[in-house]
C-alpha positions as CSV (number, residue, x, y, z in Angstrom):
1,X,-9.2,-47.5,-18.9
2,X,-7.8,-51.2,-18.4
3,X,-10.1,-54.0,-16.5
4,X,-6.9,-54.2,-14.4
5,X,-7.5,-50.4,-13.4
6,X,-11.2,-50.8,-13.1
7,X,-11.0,-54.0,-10.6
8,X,-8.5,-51.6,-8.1
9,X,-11.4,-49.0,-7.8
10,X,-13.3,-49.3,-4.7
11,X,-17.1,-49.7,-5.6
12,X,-17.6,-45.6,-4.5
13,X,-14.9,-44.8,-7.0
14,X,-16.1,-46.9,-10.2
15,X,-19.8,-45.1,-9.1
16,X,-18.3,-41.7,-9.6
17,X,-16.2,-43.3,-12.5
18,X,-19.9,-43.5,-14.4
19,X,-21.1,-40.3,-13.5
20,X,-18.3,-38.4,-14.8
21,X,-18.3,-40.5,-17.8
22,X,-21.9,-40.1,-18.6
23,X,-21.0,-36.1,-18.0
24,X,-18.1,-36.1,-20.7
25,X,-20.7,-38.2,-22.7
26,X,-23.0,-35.5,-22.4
27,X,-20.8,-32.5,-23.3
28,X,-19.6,-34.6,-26.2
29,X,-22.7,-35.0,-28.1
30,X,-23.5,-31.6,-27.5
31,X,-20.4,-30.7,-29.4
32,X,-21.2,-32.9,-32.2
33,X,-25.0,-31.8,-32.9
34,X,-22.9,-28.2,-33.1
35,X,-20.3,-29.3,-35.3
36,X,-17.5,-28.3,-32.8
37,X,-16.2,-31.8,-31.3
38,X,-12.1,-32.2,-32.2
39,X,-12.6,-36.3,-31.3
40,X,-15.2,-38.0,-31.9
41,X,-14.1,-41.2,-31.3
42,X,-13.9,-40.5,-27.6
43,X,-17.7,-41.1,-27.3
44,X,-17.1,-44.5,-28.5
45,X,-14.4,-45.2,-25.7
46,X,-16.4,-43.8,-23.2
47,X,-19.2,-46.2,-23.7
48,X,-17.1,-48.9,-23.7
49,X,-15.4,-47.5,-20.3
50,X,-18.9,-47.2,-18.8
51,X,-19.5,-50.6,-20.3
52,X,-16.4,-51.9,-18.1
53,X,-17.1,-50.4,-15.1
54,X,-20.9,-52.0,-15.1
55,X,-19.3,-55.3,-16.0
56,X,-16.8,-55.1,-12.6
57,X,-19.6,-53.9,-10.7
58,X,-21.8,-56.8,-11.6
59,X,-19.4,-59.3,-11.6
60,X,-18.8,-57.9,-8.0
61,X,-22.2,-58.3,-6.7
62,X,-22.6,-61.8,-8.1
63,X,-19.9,-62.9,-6.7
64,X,-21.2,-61.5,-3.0
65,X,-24.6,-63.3,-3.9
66,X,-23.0,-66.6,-4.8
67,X,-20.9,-66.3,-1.6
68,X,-23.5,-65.5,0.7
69,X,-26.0,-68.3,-1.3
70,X,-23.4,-70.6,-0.3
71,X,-22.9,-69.4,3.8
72,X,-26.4,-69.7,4.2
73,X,-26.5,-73.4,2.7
74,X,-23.6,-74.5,4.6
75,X,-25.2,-73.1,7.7
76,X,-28.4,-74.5,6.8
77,X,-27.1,-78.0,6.4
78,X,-25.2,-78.3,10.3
């Protein structure tokens, strides 16, 4: 999954994004402690998935912080 795909998910979908991800992540290792996973390397781009998702959501809510840091100065300075 692309950081381009990532930022066109609403905030509901990159939450249910992680969840299924963390499932698949789940069922993975599972396989792999019984010696019946075909690719393991999918764990490793699953982390990173869940690690883009994260980073988009928290880029998102600093960016509403920052925003309303700077409404409330402006209004406090009128």
């Amino acid at each position: 999954m692309k950081v381009e795909e990532v930022r066109g998910l609403s905030e509901k979908e990159r939450e249910e994004k992680i969840v299924d991800f963390s499932q698949e992540i789940f069922n993975l290792r599972f396989q792999l402690a019984t010696g019946k996973i075909e690719n393991p390397s999918r764990l490793r781009g699953l982390r990173r998935d869940i690690a883009r998702l994260k980073t988009v959501q928290r880029e998102n809510r600093t960016s509403d912080e920052s925003s309303l840091k700077q409404e409330n100065k402006a209004s406090s300075d009128k």
